[in-house]
Steps between C-alpha positions, in 0.01 A plus 500: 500500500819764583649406161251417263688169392237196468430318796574122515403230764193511737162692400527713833875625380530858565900568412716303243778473754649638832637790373191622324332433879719685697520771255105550530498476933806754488344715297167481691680535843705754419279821647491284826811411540637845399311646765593264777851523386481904532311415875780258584780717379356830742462227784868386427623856525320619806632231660871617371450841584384428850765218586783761386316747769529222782864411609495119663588675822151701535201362579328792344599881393299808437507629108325787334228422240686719272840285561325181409334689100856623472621125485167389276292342750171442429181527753253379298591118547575282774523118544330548841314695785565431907273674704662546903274498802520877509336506160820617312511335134810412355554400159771243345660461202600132548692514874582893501226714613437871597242667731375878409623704811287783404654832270764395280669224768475091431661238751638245297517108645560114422301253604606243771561177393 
């Protein structure tokens, strides 16, 4: 059906071989997976960005929003929400995470394993 070439074998054939198959699913997938590739790719780097913020040593450190769009982060998407017992909600990109502080101030943390 991708190619046009005549089909050959069972009635229910759809594709002439494997590459005319995969050719057709790639070619149908490809809005999807381009847009979960883009997601996946802002995830990766907001987990970069805050990693690079967090030495080993700290548990957690205080950063200004405007720090965190100078290096490209990204609030729009986050693997994750934790909501504490004092009704704070932080938000992770994989196991980095940051809590809004109010103003222009984030604390930045890793989960514990």
């Amino acid at each position: 059906m991708s190619c046009g070439k005549p089909l050959k074998g069972r009635l229910d054939k759809k594709f002439c071989d494997d590459y005319c198959r995969n050719a057709f699913n790639n070619q149908s997938n490809s809005d999807q997976n381009n847009f979960m590739r883009n997601v996946n790719n802002i995830l990766r780097k907001n987990r970069r960005v805050l990693e690079e913020l967090l030495p080993a040593e700290l548990e957690t450190r205080r950063i200004s929003k405007t720090k965190l769009l100078e290096l490209g982060f990204n609030f729009t998407y986050h693997t994750q929400q934790y909501t504490n017992v004092k009704g704070q909600v932080y938000y992770y990109s994989y196991e980095y995470g940051y809590l809004s502080l109010g103003e222009d101030l984030y604390l930045i943390c890793k989960m514990k394993s």
